[in-house]
Structures are given as C-alpha cells and as structure tokens.
N, C-alpha and C positions, 0 to 999 in steps of 0.2 A: 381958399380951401383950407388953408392952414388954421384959421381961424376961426371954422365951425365947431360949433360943440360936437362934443361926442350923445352918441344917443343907445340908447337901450331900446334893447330888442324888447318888442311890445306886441303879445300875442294876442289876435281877436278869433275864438274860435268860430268855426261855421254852424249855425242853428240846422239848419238844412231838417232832417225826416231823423235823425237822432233823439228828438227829444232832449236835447240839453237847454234850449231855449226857453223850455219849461220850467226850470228848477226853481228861476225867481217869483213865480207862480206858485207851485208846488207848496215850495218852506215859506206860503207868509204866512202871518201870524193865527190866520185864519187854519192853515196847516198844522199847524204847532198845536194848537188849540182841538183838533182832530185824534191827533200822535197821545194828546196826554189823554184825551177819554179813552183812546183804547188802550191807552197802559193801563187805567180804572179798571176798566171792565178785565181784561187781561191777568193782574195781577191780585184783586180784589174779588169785583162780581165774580167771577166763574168760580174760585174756591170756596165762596160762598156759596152759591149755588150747587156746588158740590158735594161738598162737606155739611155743611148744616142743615139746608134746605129739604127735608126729609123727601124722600122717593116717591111718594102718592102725588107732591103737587106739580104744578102744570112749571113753575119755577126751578125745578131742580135739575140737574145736566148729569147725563149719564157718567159712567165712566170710559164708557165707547167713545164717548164724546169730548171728552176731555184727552183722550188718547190720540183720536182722530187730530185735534186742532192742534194739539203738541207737534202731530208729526209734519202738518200742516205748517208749519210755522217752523221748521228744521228744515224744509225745502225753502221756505223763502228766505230764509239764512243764507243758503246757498246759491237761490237767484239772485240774491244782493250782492254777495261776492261777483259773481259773473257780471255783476250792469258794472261795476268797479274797472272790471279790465275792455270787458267788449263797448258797453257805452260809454267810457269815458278815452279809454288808452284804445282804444280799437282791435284789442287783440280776441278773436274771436278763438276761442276753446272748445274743443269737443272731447272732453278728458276729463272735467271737472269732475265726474262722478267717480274717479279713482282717486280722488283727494277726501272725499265726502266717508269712501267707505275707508278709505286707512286709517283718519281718525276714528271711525264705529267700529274695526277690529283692534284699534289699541286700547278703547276702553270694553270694547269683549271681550280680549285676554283676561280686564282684570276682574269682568265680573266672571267669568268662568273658574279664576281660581275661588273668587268668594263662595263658591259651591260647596267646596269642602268636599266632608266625604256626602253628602244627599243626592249626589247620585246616583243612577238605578247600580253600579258596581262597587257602588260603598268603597271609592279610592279616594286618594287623594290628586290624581289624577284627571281630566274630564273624560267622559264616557267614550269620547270619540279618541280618544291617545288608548285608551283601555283596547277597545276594540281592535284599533290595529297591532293591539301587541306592543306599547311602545312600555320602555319601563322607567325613564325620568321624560322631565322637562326639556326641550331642545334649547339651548343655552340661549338664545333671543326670547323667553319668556322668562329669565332671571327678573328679579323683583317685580314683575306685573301682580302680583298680589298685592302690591303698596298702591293705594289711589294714586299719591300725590307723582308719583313715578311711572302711572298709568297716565297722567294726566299730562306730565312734562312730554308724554310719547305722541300724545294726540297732535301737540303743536309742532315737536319738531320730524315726528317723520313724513308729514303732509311738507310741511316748511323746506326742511332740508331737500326733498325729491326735485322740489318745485323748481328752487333757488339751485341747484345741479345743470337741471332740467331746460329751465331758462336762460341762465348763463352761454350754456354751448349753443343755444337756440338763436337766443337776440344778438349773440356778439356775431352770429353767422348771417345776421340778419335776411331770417327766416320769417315769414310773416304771411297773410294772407292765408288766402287757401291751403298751402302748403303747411302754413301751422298749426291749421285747424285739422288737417289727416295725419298729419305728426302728433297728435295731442288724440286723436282716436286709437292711433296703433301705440301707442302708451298706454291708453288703459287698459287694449285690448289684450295686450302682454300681459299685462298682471292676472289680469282676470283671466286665462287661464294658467299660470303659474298657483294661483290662490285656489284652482281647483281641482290642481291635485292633491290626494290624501297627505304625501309625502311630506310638504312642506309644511305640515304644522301649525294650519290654520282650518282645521277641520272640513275641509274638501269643499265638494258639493252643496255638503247642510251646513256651513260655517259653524256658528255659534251661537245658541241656545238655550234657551231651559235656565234661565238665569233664574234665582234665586232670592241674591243680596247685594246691596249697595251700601256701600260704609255702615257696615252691621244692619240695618233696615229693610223688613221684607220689600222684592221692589212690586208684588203685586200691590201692598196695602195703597187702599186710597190716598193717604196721607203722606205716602211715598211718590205717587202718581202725581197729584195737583203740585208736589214741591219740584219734582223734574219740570212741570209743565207752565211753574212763575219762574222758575232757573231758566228757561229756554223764552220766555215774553220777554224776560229782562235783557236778555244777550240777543235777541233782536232787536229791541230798541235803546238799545249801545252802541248795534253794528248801522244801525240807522242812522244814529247822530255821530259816529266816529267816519261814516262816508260820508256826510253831508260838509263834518269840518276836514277831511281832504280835498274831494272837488270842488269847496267855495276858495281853497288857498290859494297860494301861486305855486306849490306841488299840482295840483289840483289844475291850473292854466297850463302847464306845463304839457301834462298828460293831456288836456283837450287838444293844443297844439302838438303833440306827436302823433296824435289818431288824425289829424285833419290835415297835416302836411308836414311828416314827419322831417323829409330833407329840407326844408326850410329853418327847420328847428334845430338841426344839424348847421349850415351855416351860420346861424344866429350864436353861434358859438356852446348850444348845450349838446352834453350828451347822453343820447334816449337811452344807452342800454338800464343807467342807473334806475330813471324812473320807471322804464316797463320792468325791470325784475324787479323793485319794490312790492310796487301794486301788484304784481304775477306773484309774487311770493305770500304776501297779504292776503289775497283773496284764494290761497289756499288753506293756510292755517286756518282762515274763518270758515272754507269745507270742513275740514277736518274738526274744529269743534262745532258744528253742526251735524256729524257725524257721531259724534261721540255724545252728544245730548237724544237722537233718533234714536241710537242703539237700546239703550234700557226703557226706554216709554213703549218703542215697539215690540222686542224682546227678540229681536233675529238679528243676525247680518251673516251673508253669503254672499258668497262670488258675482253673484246677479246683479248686486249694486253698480260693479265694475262694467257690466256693459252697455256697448257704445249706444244703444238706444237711451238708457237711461240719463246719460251727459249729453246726447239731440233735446231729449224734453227739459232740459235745465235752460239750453240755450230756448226753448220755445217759451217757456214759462216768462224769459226777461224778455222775449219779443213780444210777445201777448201784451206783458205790462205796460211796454214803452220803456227801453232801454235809453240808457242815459237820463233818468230819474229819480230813481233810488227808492222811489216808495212804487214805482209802478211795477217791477219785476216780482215784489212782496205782495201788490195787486194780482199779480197776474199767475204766480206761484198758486193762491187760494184758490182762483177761478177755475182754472186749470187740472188743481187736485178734488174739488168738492166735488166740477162737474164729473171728473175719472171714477171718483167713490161712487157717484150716484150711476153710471153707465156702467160698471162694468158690476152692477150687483142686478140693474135694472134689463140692459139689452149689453152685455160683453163682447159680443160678438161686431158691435156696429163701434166700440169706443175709439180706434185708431183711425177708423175713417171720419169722426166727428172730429178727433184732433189736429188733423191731417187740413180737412176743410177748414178749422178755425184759423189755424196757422196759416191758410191761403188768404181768407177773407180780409186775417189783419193784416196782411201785406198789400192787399189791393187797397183795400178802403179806412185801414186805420193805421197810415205807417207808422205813425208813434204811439200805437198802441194806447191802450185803456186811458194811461193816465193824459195823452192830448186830448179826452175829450174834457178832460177838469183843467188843463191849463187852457183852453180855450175862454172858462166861464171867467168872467172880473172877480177879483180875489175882494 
C-alpha cells in the first residue's frame, strides 16, 4: 500500500438527457463554420440591407425588423447565461429575469438623464421625478448621466447582488428546488419594491421616452443597426467565452458538481468557489443583456422582474437543449418569433402553445432542439 502512486481525482461527467454529450458535436468545425456565417449575415448582411438597400425592394429589412431580431438576440444572451449554470453547474434559477432588468434600469437611468430638458416639463429632471413633486436627484442617480459610469453599474449591481446572493445561498448549501423558489422570491421582491413611485425608478411605467445615446438620436437608423451589430457581437463572445469555460477543467469541474456534487466534495474540491463563479458570471452577462434590450426597445419596467418572465428564460434553454450553449440561443429565437407571431395573430391561445411546447419537449425531445443536430454525423 505504501507503495502505490498517488492518483488524481478524474471526473467523467454523465451525458444522460442534459445535452452535454452533445457539445463535441455541436462545436465541430462544421459548427464553427455555421457561427461565422451568422456573424456575416448578423454583422454585415442585415445593415446592409438596412441601411443601403432602399425600401421598395424585396431585399431590404425593416426597421421593426431590425429591432425585433436585436431584442431577439438580448434574450438569447440571457438563455446562454442560464445553460452556464443550469446545464452545466445544475443550478436551476427562476430569478434570472431580475438580473437582466437591473442592468436595463442602470443604463435607463442614464439614458433618461440624456433627455435633458425635451421633456414634456422642460426640466432637467425626468418627467416622472416632475410629476411626483420631486426636486433633485435621489443620491443613487449621482453620475448616471456619464455612460461609462452607467456602464461600470450595469456590471456590478447585477454582479454584486448575485455574488452576496450566492455566497449565503451555496455556503448554506441551498440547492434544488429550494433554490429555485429562493431565486423566484428574489425577484419577486424587487419587483415590487421597483414599483413603487417612491423609490426612484419611475414606478409602474419605469423608464421611457428615451431620446439619446452618447449624444446620437437613439431612434435614427444608424443608431439602431449600431445597438443591434454591438449586441451580434456580444452574443458571439458570449458564445465563444462559454464554450472556452465548459471545454476547460473549470468547465469539468462544474459538470462534476451538477452530476454528483459530494463526490466532488470528497475528491478534495470545493464547489462553493466554482458555482458562485459561473452564478455570478451568468449574471453580469443578464445584466449586460439588459442594458443592450433597454435602448433598442425603448422601455423597462417592473414587469421585467416578474416571476413569469425568469419561467420562460428557464423554458427558452429547455426548448433549446440545455447544456449546449448554442441550443438555449436556438431556442430563445424559436420561442420569441413564434410569441411575436401568436400573440399579434391569436393572443389569447399563446400561453397555452407555450405551455404545450414545453410538455411536448419534455416528453419527446429531452435535449431539446439542439439533440436533434447532434444526433446527425458532423
């Protein structure tokens, strides 16, 4: 006995109905070669067709359209964050949608001061501080008129909340179901703290009526297609920035704590570090998904925060096939196009289609959309 080597804990995680078994499928180069045309068409094609391509012909792209696929692509920001911790770390979140909207109200603070006085009370003020009578700023809107201080807010108060949030959560170890109604009665807090008048984030109707972005009208088109290649690009960053985590042995680490966390535990690691990483990480990447949604759409309110709207984040990466990384961004689109087209076509019937889709993928496509492409030979 004395005499045997020593051996290193050597994690194999389980493929099982996750969809991680997928991934060497997924990213080959046939993969790769998919990601760059849609960066083309993404960053290229469509401001072309936007911008240049005059209005009469059958080749040009609205700006409804261009706005649509912006916001489109701000949710699948945020179901990639989500396949981060639920498909890879196991921690299933039903709260994510109060990280998504903290960073959309810290860059609507600042386009709200970009308003100036054009607002209907000619203040310097916003209309809604007017109205209630208010006569400065409440001291946590100090320098929100500076982007770059609007922009440092987007990352750390999603960040900070999280990393608080999570600390007293994982070192309690809190997990499962349990985390997941912890993580609902969290947003549900906020959201309604954030809708009352009092607190200084414009109640009910949030934040509106925007104006300017770093001096630039933000309805001109040419303000539009530049939020909406800023927001292509930061999804396929956040693509290749998850793909080089879970290929790592960060990355092994977190498969082996979703798949038998106290084995991982004796093996001599400890899980709190890596689940509040990736728990903290896949907030800030809410939060600047948040904060790119905000001026493309031109609203953010309270509504963000609720608990329905963090259910259809976690449906979006089930739809796709969680633990994938491109299927959650699959399944974000699917998920939103069909919603835009039901709920302008029959509204009345769209919860019950998403309701059924969400059963159908659980019976007959456990790993979602994207097992039916790792099924084909790459």
């Amino acid at each position: 006995m004395r005499n045997m080597p020593a051996m290193t804990p050597t994690f194999v995680p389980r493929t099982g109905n996750t969809g991680t078994g997928a991934l060497p499928r997924l990213w080959s180069p046939r993969a790769w070669g998919i990601l760059g045309a849609a960066a083309v068409v993404l960053l290229v094609v469509v401001p072309v067709c936007n911008l240049v391509v005059p209005a009469g012909s059958a080749f040009h792209l609205s700006d409804y359209t261009v706005t649509l696929v912006g916001k489109i692509m701000c949710y699948a920001i945020v179901a990639l964050a989500m396949d981060l911790i639920w498909g890879y770390a196991g921690i299933l979140s039903l709260g994510h949608g109060l990280f998504f909207a903290l960073g959309g109200y810290a860059m609507g603070m600042y386009l709200m001061r970009s308003i100036g006085r054009d607002g209907v009370y000619k203040s310097d003020l916003p209309d809604f501080m007017v109205f209630l009578d208010w006569k400065a700023y409440p001291w946590f809107w100090s320098f929100t008129d500076h982007f770059w201080y609007a922009a440092l807010l987007v990352v750390l108060v999603p960040g900070v909340l999280a990393f608080v949030f999570g600390y007293f959560a994982f070192r309690s170890r809190i997990k499962g179901v349990y985390f997941s109604i912890i993580t609902q009665a969290l947003t549900y807090a906020f959201m309604l703290l954030f809708f009352r008048n009092d607190t200084g984030f414009g109640g009910n109707n949030g934040f509106t009526d925007f104006k300017r972005i770093l001096g630039f009208p933000i309805t001109a088109p040419e303000t539009r297609v530049a939020l909406f290649m800023l927001t292509a690009a930061a999804l396929i960053g956040f693509l290749c920035l998850g793909r080089a985590i879970v290929t790592s042995k960060l990355g092994r680490v977190l498969t082996a704590i979703r798949d038998a966390e106290s084995r991982v535990m004796f093996s001599g690691y400890d899980p709190l570090g890596f689940k509040l990483f990736v728990w903290t990480l896949s907030a800030v990447i809410c939060g600047i998904a948040g904060a790119l949604y905000v001026p493309q759409v031109g609203i953010i309110n309270p509504s963000e925060m609720s608990p329905a709207n963090s259910i259809e984040i976690a449906i979006w990466t089930a739809v796709g096939g969680r633990g994938t990384l491109i299927g959650p961004v699959v399944g974000a689109a699917v998920v939103n196009l069909g919603k835009s087209w039901f709920t302008q076509a029959l509204p009345e019937y769209w919860l019950y289609v998403l309701g059924l889709l969400f059963i159908l993928v659980t019976l007959y496509l456990p790993r979602g959309i994207a097992g039916l492409w790792a099924r084909k030979p790459s």
